[in-house]
C-alpha positions in Angstrom: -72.9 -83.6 280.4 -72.9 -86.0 277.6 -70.4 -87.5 275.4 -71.2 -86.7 271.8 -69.2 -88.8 268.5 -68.9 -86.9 265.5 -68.7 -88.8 262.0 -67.9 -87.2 259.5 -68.8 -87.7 255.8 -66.5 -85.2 253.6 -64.9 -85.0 250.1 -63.3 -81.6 250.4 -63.5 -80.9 253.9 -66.3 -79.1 254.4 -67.9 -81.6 257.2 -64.9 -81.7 258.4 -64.3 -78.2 259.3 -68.2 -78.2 260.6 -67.0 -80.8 263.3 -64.1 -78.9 264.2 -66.3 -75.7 264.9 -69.0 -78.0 266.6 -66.7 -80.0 268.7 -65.3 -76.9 270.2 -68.3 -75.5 271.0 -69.4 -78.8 272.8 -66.3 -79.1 274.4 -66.3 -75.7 276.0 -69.7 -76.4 277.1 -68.1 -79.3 279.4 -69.4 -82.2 276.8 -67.4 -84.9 276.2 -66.1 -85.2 272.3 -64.8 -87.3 269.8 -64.4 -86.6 265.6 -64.1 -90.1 263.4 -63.0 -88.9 260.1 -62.3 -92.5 259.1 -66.1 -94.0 260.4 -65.8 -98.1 260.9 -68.9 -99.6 262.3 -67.1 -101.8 264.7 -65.5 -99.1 266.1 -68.1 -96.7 267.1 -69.7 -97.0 270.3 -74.2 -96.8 270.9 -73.5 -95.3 274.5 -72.4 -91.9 273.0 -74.8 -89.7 270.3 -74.0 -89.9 267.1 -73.9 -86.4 265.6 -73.3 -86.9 261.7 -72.0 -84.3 259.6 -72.0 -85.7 256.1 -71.6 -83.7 252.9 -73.1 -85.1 249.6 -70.8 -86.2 246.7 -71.5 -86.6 243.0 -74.9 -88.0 242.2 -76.2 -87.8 245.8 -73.8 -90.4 246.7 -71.5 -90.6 250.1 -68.0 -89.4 250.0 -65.4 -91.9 250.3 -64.5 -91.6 253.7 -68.1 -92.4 254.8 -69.0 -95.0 252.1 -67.8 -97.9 254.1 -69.3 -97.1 257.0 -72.6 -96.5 255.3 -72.9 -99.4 253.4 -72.0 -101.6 256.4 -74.7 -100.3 258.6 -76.9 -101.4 255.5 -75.2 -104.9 254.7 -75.0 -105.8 258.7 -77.9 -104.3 260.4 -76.7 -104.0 263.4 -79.7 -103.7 266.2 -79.7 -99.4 267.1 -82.3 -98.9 269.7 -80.3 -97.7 272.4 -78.4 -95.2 269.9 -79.3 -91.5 269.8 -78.3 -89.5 266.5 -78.4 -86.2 264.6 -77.1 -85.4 261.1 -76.3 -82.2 259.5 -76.3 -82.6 255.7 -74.3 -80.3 253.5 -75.1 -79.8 249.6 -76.0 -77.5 246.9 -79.3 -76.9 246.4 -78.5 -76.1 242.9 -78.3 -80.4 242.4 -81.7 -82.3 242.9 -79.5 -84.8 245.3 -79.3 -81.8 247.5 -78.1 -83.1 251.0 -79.0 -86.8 249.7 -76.1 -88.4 252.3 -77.9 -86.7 255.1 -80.8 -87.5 254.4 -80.3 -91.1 253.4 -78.1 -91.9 256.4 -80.9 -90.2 258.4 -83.2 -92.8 257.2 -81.0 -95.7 257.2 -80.1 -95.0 261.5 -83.9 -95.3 262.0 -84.5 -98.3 259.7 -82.0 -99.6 262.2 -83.9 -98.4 265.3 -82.1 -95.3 266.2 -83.8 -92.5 267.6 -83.2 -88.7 266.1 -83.0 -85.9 268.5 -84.0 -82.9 266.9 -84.5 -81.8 263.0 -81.9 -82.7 260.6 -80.3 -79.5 259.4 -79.3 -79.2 255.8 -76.7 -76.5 254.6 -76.7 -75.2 251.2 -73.2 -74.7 250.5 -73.9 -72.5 247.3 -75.9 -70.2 249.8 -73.8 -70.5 252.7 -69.9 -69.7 252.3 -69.1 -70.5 256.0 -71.3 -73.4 256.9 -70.0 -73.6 260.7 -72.1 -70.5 260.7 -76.0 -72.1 260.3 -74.3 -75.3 262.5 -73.7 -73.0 265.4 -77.1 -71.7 265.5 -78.4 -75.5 265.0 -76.6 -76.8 267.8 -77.8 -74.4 270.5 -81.5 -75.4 269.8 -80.6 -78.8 269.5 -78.3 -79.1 272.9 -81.6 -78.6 274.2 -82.9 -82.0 273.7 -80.3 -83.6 275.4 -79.4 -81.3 278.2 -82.9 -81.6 279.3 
């Protein structure tokens, strides 16, 4: 089985509460887990996939907790090849920066060499009042491309 890292990216909890749901779900399927609510670069290791649940604040911006870690991926560069990823984005479609952390952090891990596995998957919060509902669907297709 593999060892997954989850990172969240949250403002009111909402990521948050995703990685909770997810987490169990990979842990009852005998993966390894770990939730970083606090993500610092130096701490995070490449050997485990990177599963990125990051809401979008304000003008399509990061939330706080995430910031840090986003712009020092960006400022230091650090050489990703040997990382695997996935994010899930969550926004409101009603904004036109609709899952803009998601998708930008998307971009940025394979700027950096990191390789995606699977489609991102973007939640529209104003659609979606429990959005550990479409990221339980997503994660039993996307299992697939790690569990062979």
């Amino acid at each position: 089985m593999s060892t997954i890292t989850l990172i969240t990216g949250s403002t009111l909890g909402g990521a948050e509460y995703v990685a909770d749901h997810v987490a169990e779900l990979l842990t009852a399927q005998g993966h390894q887990t770990n939730i970083i609510n606090q993500p610092q670069l130096e701490q995070l290791d490449q050997d485990s996939i990177w599963l990125i649940i990051c809401s979008t604040h304000g003008a399509g911006d990061y939330p706080d907790n995430f910031a840090a870690f986003a712009n020092a991926l960006s400022e230091q560069k650090p050489a990703l090849e040997a990382l695997k990823f996935a994010v899930i984005g969550l926004g409101d479609s009603n904004y036109d920066t609709f899952c803009a952390a998601g998708k930008n952090i998307e971009a940025l891990l394979v700027q950096l060499g990191a390789t995606p596995i699977g489609e991102r998957l973007d939640i529209d919060v104003s659609m979606t009042p429990v959005p550990e509902e479409p990221a339980e669907i997503w994660l039993e297709e996307w299992q697939n491309y790690f569990n062979g």
